[in-house]
C-alpha positions in Angstrom: -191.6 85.5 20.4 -194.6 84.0 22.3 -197.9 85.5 21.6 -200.0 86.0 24.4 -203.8 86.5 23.2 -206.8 86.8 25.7 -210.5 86.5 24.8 -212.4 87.5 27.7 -216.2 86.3 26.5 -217.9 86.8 30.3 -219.1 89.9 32.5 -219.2 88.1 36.1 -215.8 88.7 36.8 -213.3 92.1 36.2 -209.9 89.9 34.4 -206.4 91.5 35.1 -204.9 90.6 31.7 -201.8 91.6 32.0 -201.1 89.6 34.7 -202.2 86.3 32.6 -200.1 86.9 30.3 -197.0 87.7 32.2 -197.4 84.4 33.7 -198.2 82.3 30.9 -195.4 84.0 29.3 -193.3 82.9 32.6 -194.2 79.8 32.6 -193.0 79.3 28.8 -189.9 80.8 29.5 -189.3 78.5 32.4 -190.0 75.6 30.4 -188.1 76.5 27.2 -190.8 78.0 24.6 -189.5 80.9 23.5 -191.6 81.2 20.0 -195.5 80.5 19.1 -198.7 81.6 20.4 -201.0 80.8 23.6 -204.7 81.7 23.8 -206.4 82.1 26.8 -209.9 82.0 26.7 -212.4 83.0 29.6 -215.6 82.1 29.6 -218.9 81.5 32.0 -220.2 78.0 32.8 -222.5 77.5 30.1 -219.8 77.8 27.5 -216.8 75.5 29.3 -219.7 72.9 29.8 -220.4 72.9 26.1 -216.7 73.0 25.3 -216.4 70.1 27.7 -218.9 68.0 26.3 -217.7 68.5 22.9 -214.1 67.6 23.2 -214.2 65.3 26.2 -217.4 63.9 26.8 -217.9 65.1 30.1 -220.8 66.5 30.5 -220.5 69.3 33.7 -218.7 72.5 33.4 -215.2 72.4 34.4 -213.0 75.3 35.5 -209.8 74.5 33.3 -209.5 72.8 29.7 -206.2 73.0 27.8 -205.7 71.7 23.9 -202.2 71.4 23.1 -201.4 71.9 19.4 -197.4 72.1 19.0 -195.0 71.8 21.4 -191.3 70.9 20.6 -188.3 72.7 19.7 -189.1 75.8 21.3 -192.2 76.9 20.5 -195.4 76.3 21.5 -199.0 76.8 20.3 -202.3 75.8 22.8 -205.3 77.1 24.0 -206.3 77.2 27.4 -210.4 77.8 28.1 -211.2 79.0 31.6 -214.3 79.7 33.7 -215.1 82.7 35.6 -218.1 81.4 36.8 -216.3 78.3 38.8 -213.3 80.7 39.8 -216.1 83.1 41.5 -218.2 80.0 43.2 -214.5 78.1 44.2 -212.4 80.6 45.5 -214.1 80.8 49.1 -212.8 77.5 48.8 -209.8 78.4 48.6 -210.1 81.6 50.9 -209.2 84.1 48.0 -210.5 86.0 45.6 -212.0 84.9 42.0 -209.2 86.9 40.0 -206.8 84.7 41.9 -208.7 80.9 41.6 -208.4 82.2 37.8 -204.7 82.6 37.8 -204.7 79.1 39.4 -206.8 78.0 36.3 -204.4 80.0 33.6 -201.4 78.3 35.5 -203.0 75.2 36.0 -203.7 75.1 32.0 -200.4 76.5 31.2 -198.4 73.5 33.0 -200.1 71.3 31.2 -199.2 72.8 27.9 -195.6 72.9 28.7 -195.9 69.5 29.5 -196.9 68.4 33.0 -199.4 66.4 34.1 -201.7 65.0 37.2 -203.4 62.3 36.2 -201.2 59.9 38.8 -200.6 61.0 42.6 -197.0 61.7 41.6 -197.4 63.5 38.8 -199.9 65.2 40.8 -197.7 66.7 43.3 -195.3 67.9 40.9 -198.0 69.8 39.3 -199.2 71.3 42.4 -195.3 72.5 43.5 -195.7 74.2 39.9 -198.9 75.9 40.9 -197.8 76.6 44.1 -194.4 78.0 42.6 -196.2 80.9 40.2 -198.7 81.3 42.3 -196.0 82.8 45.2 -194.3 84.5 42.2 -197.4 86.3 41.3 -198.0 88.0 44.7 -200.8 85.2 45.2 -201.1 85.3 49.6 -198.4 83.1 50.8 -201.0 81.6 53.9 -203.8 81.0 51.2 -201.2 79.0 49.2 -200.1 77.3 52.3 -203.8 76.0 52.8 -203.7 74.2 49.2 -204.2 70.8 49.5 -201.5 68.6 47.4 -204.2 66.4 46.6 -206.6 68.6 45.3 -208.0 67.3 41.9 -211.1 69.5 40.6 -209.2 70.2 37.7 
C-alpha cells in the first residue's frame, strides 16, 4: 500500500488534503507504484527558498521541489515540498484559484517522482499532457486548463 502523508506547515492558504492524496495516490497507480510512502509537504516562501538553497543552490523560492528516494519494482518513496505562498501569488496567472495552482504543484512533483521529466522541450510536453491529464480528472476547469501554455517552465 502507498502511504500518503501531508504536512501542512503554512496558514495563507485553507489545503483540501484529501484531494492530494487521491491524486498522488492516482498518479502512482497509473504509473505502477503500488507499495511505499509519499510526503507532501506545504510550506510558505521563506521555507521552499531555504529548502531550495540548501539542496539546489538556487537561491529564490520556488513553487515545487521533489526528492526522489526509491523508485523501482513497485514501490516508491519521495517527498514532494510545495509552496502556498507562490500557488496564492500564481494562480491569477493561471485564472484559478490557489487550492488549484497547488494541485498543479502536488501533480507537477508527483510526475516527476514516477519518473518524468521537463528539462528538454519534449520531455516538456509530455509532462504538461500529464498535468493537464490529472488536472481534468480532478474537476480542475476544463477552459482554465485549456489556457495552459505547453511551454510553461516556472517549475
Amino acid at each position: 500500500m502507498l502511504e500518503i502523508d501531508i504536512q501542512d506547515r503554512q496558514t495563507a492558504l485553507r489545503v483540501d488534503e484529501s484531494r492530494l492524496k487521491a491524486v498522488v495516490q492516482r498518479i502512482a497507480k497509473d504509473h505502477g507504484f503500488q507499495a511505499g510512502e509519499v510526503d507532501i509537504v506545504i510550506v510558505d516562501d521563506r521555507a521552499i527558498h531555504q529548502i531550495n538553497r540548501e539542496h539546489l543552490q538556487h537561491d529564490y523560492p520556488t513553487d515545487v521541489i521533489s526528492f526522489v528516494f526509491l523508485a523501482e519494482q513497485g514501490e516508491l518513496e519521495g517527498e514532494i515540498l510545495v509552496s502556498a505562498d507562490t500557488a496564492i501569488r500564481e494562480a491569477d496567472e493561471g485564472g484559478w484559484g490557489a487550492e488549484d495552482e497547488l494541485l498543479l504543484y502536488v501533480i507537477h512533483g508527483m510526475l516527476h517522482l514516477v519518473g518524468l521529466d521537463d528539462v528538454q522541450p519534449a520531455l516538456r510536453q509530455q509532462m504538461r499532457v500529464a498535468e493537464k491529464k490529472y488536472l481534468a480528472h480532478f474537476l480542475v476547469d476544463q477552459a482554465q486548463i485549456a489556457k495552459m501554455s505547453p511551454e510553461r517552465e516556472d517549475f
